[in-house]
N, CA and C of each residue as an Amber inpcrd file, in Angstrom:
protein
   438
 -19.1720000  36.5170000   3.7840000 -18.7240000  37.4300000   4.8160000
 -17.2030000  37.4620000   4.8380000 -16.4390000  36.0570000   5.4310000
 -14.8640000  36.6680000   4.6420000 -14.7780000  35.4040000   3.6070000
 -13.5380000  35.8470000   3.0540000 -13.3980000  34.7060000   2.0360000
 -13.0300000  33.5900000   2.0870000 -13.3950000  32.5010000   0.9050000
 -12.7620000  30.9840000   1.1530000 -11.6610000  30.7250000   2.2770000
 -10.8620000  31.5840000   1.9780000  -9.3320000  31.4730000   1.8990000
  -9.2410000  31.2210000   3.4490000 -10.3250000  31.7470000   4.4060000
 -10.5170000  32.1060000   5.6440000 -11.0870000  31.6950000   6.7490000
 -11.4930000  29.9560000   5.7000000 -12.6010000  29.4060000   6.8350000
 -11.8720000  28.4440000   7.5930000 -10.3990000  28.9620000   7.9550000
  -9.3460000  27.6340000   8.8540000  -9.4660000  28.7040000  10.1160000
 -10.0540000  29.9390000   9.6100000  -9.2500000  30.8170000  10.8020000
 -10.7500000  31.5360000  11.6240000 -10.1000000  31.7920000  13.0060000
 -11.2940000  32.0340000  13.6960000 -11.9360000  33.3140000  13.0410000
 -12.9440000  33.9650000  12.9850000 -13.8030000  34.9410000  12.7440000
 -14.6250000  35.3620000  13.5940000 -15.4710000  36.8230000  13.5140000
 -16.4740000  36.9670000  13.9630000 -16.8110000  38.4310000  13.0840000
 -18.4550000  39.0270000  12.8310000 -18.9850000  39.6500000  12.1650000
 -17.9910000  41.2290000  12.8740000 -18.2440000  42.0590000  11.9560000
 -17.5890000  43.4920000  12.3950000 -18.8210000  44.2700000  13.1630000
 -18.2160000  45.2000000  14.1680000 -19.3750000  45.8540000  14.3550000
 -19.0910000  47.5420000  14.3880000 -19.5210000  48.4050000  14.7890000
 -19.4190000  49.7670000  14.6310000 -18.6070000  50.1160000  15.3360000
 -17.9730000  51.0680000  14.4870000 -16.1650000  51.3150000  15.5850000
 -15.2630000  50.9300000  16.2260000 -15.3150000  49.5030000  15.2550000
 -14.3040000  48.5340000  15.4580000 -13.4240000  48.7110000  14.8850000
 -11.4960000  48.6420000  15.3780000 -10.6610000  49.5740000  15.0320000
 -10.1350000  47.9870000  14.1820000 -10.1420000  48.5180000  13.2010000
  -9.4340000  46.9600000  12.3140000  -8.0460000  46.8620000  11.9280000
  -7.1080000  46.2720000  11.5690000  -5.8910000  45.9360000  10.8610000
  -5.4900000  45.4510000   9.9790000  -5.3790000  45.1820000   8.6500000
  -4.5830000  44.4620000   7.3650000  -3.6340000  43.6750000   8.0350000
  -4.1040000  42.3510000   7.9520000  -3.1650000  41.5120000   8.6740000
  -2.8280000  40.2550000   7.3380000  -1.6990000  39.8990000   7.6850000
  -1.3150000  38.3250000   6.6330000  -1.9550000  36.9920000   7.7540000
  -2.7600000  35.7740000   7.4140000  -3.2760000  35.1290000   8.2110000
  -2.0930000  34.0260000   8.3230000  -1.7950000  33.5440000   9.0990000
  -0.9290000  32.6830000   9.5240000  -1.2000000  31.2970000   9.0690000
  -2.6290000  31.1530000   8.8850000  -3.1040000  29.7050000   8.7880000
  -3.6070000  29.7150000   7.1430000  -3.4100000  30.8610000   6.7520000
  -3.9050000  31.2270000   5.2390000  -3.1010000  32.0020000   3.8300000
  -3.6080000  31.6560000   2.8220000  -3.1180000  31.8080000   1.5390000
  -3.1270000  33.4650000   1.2140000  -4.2160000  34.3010000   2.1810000
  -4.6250000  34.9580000   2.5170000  -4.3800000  36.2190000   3.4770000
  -5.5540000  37.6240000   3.3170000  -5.1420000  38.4720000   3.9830000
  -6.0560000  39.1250000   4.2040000  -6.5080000  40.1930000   5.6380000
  -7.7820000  40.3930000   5.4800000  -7.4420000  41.3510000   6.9730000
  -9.1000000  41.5710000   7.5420000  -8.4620000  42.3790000   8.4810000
  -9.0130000  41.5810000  10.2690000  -8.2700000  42.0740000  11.0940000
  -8.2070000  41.7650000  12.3710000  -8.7270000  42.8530000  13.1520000
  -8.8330000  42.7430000  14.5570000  -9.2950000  44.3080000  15.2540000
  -7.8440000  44.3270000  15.8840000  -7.2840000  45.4490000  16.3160000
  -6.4980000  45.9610000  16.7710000  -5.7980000  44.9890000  17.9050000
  -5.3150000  44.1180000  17.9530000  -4.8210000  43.4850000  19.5950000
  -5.0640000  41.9520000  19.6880000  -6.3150000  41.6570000  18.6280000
  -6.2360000  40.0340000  18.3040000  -5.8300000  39.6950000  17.0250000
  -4.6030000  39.6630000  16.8510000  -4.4770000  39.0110000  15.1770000
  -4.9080000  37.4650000  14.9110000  -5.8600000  36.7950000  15.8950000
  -5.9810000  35.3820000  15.4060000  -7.3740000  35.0440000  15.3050000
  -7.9560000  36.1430000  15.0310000  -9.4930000  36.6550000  14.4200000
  -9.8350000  37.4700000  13.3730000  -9.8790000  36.8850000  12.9150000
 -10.4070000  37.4590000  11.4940000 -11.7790000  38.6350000  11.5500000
 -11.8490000  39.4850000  11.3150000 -13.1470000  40.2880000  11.1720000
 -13.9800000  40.4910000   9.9690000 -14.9050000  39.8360000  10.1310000
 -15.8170000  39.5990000   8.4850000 -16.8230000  40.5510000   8.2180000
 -16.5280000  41.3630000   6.7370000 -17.2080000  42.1380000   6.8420000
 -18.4130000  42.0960000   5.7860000 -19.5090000  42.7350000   6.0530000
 -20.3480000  42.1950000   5.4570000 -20.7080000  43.3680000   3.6630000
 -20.9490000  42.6830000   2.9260000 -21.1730000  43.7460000   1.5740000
 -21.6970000  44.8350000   1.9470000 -21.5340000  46.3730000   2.1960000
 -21.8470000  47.6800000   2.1540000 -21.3630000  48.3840000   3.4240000
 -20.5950000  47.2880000   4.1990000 -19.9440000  47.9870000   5.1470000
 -18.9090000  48.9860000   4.6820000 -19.1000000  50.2030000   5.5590000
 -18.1760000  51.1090000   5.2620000 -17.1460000  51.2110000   5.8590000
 -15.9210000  51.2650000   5.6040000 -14.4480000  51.7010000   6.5690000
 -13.9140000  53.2210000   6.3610000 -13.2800000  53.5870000   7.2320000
 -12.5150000  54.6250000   6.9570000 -10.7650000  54.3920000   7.1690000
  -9.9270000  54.2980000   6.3210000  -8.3870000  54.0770000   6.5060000
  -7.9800000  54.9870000   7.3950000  -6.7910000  54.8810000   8.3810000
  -6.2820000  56.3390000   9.1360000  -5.1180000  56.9010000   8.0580000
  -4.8310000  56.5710000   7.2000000  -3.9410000  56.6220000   6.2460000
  -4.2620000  56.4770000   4.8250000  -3.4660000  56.8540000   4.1270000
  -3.0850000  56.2820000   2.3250000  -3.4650000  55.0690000   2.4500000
  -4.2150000  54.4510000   1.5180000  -4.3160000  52.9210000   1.6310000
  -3.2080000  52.6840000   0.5110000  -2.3910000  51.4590000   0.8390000
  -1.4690000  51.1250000   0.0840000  -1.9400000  49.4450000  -0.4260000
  -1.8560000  48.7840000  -1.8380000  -1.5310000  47.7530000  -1.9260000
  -0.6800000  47.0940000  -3.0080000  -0.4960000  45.7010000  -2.9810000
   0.2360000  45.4670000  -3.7330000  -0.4340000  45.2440000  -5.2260000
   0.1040000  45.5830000  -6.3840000   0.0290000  45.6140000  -7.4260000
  -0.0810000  44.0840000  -8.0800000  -1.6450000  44.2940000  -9.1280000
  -1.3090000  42.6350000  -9.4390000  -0.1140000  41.9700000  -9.6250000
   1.4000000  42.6330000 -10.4200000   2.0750000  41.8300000 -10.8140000
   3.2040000  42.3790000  -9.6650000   3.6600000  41.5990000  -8.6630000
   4.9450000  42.2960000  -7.5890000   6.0260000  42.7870000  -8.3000000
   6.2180000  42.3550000  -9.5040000   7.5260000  43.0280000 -10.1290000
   7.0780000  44.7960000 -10.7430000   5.8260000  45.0870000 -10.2500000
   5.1200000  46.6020000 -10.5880000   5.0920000  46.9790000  -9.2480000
   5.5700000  46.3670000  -7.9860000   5.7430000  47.2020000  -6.5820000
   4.1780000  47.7960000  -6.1360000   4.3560000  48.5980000  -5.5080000
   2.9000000  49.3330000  -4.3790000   2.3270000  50.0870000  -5.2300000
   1.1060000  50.5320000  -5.0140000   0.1280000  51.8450000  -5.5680000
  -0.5400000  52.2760000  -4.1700000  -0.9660000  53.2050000  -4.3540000
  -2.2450000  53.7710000  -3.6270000  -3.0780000  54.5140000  -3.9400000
  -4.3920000  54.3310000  -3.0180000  -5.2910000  55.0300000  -3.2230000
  -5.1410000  56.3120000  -2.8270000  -6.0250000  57.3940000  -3.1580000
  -5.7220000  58.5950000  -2.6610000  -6.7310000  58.5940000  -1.4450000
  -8.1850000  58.1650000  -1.8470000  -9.1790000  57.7720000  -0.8800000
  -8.9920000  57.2650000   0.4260000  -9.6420000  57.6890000   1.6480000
  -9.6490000  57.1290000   2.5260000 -10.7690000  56.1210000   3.2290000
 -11.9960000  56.5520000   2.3240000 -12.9510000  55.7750000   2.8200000
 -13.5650000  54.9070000   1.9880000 -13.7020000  53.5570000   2.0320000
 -14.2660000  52.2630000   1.6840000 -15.0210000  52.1790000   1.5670000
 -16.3130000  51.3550000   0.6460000 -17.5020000  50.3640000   1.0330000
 -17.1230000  48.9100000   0.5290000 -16.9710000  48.0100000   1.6570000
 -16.8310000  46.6180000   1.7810000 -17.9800000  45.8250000   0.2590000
 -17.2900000  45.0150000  -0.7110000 -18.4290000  44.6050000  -1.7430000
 -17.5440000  42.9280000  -1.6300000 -18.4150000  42.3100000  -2.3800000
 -17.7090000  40.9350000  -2.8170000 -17.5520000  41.0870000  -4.3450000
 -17.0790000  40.5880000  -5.2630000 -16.8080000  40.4680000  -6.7850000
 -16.3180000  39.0770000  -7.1670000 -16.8180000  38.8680000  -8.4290000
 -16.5300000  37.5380000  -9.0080000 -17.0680000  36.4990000  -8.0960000
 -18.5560000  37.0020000  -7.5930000 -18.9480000  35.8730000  -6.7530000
 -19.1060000  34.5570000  -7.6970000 -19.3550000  34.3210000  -8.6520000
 -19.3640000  33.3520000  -8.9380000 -18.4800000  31.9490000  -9.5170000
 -17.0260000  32.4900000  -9.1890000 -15.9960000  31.9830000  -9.2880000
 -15.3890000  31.5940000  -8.2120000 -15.9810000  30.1290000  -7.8610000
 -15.5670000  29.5170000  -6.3400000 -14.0600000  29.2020000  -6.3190000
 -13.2300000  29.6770000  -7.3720000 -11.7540000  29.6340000  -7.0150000
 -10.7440000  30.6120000  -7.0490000 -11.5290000  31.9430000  -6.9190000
 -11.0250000  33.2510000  -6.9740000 -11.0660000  33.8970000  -5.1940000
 -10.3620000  35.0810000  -4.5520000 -11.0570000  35.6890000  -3.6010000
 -12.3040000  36.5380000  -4.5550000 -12.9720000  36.8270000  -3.1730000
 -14.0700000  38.0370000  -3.7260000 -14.0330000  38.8360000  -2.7860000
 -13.6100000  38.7780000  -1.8880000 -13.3490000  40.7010000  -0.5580000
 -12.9450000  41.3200000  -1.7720000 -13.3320000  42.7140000  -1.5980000
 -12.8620000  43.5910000  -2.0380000 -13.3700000  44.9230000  -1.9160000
 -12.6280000  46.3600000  -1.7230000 -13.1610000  47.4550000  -1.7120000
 -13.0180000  47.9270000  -2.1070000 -14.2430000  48.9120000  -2.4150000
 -14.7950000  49.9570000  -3.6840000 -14.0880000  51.5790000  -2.9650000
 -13.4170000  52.1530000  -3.7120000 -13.4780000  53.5310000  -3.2960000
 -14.6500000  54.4770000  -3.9450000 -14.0280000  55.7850000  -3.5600000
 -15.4780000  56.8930000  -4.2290000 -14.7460000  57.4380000  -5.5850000
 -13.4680000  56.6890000  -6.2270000 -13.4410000  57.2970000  -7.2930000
 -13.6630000  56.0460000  -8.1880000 -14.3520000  54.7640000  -7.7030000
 -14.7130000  53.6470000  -8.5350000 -13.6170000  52.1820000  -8.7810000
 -12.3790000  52.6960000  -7.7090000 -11.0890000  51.8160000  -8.1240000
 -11.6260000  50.6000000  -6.9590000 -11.4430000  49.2590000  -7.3910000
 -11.5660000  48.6710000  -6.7460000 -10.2880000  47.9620000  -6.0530000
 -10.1450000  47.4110000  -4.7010000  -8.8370000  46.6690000  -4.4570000
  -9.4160000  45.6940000  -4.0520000  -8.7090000  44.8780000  -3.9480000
  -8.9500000  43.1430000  -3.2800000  -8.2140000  43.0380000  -2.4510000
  -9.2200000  43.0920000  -1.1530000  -8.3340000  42.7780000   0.3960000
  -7.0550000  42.0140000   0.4680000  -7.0610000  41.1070000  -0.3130000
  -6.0330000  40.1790000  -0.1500000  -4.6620000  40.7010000  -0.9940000
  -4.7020000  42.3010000  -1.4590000  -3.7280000  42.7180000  -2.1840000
  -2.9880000  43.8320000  -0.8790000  -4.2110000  44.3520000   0.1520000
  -4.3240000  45.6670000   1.1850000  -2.4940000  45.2550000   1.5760000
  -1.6460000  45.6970000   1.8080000  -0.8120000  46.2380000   2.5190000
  -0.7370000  46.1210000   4.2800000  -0.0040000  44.7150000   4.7720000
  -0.0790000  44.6100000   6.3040000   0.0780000  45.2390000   6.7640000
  -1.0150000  46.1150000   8.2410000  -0.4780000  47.1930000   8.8930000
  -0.9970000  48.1960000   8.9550000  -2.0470000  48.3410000   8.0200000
  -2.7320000  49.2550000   7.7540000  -3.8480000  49.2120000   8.3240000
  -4.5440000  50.6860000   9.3090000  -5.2940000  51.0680000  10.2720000
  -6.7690000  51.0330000   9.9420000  -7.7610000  51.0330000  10.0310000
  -9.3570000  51.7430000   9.5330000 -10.0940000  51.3500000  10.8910000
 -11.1880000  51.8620000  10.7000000 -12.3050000  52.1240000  11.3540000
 -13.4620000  51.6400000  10.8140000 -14.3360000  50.6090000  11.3840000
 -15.7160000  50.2950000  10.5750000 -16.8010000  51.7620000  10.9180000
 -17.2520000  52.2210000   9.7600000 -18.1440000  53.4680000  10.2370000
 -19.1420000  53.0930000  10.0780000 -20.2690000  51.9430000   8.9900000
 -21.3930000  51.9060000   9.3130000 -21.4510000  50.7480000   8.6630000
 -22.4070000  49.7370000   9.4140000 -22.9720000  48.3930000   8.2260000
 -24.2400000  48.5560000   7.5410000 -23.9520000  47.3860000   6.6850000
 -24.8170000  48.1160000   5.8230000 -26.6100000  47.6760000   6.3560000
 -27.6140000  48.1200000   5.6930000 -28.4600000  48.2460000   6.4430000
 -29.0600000  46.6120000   6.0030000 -29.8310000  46.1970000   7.2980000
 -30.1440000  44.4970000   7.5140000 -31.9880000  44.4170000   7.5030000
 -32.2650000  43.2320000   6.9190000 -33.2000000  43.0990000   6.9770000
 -34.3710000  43.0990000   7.9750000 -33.6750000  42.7010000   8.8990000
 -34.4160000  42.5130000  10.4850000 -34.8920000  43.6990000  10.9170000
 -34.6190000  45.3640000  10.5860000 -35.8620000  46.0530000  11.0640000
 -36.9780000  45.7570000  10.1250000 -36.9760000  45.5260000   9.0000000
 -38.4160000  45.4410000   8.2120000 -38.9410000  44.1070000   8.6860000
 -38.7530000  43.0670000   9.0370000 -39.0800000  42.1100000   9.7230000
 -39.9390000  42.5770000  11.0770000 -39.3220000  43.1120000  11.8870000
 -39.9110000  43.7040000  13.0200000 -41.4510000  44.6670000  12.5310000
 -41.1480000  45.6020000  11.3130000 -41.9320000  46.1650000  10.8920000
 -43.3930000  45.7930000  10.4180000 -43.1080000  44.2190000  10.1070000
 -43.6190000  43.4380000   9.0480000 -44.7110000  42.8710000  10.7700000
 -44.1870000  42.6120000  11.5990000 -44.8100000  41.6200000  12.8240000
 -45.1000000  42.7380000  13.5270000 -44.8520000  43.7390000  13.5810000
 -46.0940000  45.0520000  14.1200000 -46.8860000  45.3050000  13.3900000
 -46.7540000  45.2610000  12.0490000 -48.5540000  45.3470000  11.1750000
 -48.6480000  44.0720000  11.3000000 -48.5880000  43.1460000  11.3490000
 -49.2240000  41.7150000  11.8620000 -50.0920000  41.7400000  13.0560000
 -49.4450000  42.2980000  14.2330000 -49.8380000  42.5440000  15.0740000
 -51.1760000  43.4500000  15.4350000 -51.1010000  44.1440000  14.8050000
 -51.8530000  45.2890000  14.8800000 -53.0820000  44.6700000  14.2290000
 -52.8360000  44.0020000  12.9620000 -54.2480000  43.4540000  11.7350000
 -54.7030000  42.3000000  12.9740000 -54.4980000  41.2850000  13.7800000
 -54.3410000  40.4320000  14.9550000 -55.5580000  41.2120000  15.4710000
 -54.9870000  41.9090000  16.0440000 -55.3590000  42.7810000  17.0520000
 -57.1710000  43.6240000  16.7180000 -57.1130000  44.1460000  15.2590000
 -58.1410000  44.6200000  14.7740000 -59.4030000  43.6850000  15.3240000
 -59.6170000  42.4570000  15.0320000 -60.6590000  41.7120000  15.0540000
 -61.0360000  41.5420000  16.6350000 -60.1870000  41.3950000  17.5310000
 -60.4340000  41.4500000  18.8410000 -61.0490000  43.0110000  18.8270000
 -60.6020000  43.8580000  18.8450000 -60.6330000  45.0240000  18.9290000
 -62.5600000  45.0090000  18.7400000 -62.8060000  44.9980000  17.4370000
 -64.3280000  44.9850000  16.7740000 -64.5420000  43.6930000  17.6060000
 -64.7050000  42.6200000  17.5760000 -65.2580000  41.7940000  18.8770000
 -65.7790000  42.1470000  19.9140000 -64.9670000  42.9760000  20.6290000
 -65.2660000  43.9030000  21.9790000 -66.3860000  44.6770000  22.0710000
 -66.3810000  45.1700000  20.5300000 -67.1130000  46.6050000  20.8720000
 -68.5320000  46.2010000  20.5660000 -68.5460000  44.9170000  19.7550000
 -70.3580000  44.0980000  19.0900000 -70.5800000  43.6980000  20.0280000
């Protein structure tokens, strides 16, 4: 949900139309985003969450002596990468023309909007214990009526 880099600093999950920020973490190696008014919370977002930037997204370029780029895109889907390299970050977001950035490159200061998470297991769960319910239910049902 956020990265290594992030587990000194407080957090909590993102939720819908939560106004976020590109913040530098104070307690971290790290950079990531905040909601608007608490910078000492981290907001963790989960793989397929979507953002929308209010702006150009700007970040820094792998090598700083190559300065800023940007995206032209404004809207995100939240992914992890190189999960399997426990000494790398893995935040990172996908645009719609396939460019990926790594949060920890995003540009402090910069505005977005969470527009949707991605979809969770727990309605099919629910789904799963109403046909439970219901198959439960069948045998009482025929019980009654013999």
């Amino acid at each position: 949900m956020c990265d290594y880099s992030l587990h000194l600093v407080a957090s909590r999950p993102a939720k819908v139309a939560d106004k976020l920020v590109s913040t530098d973490f104070v307690a971290s190696i790290s950079r990531g985003f905040t909601e608007i008014g608490q910078p000492d919370v981290a907001v963790c977002l989960l793989p397929g969450t979507e953002i929308a930037f209010d702006g150009a997204v700007q970040f820094d370029r792998a090598f700083s002596m190559f300065g800023r780029a940007r995206v032209e895109h404004r809207v995100a889907r939240f992914r992890q990468i190189n999960i399997h390299d426990p000494h790398v970050h893995h935040d990172a977001l996908e645009f719609p023309g396939g460019q990926i950035v790594m949060v920890t490159r995003l540009i402090p200061g910069q505005t977005a909007t969470v527009l949707q998470l991605p979809a969770a297991a727990a309605p099919h769960d629910r789904d799963d214990d109403a046909a439970q319910s219901s198959a439960d239910a069948a045998p009482r049902i025929a019980e009654s009526i013999v």
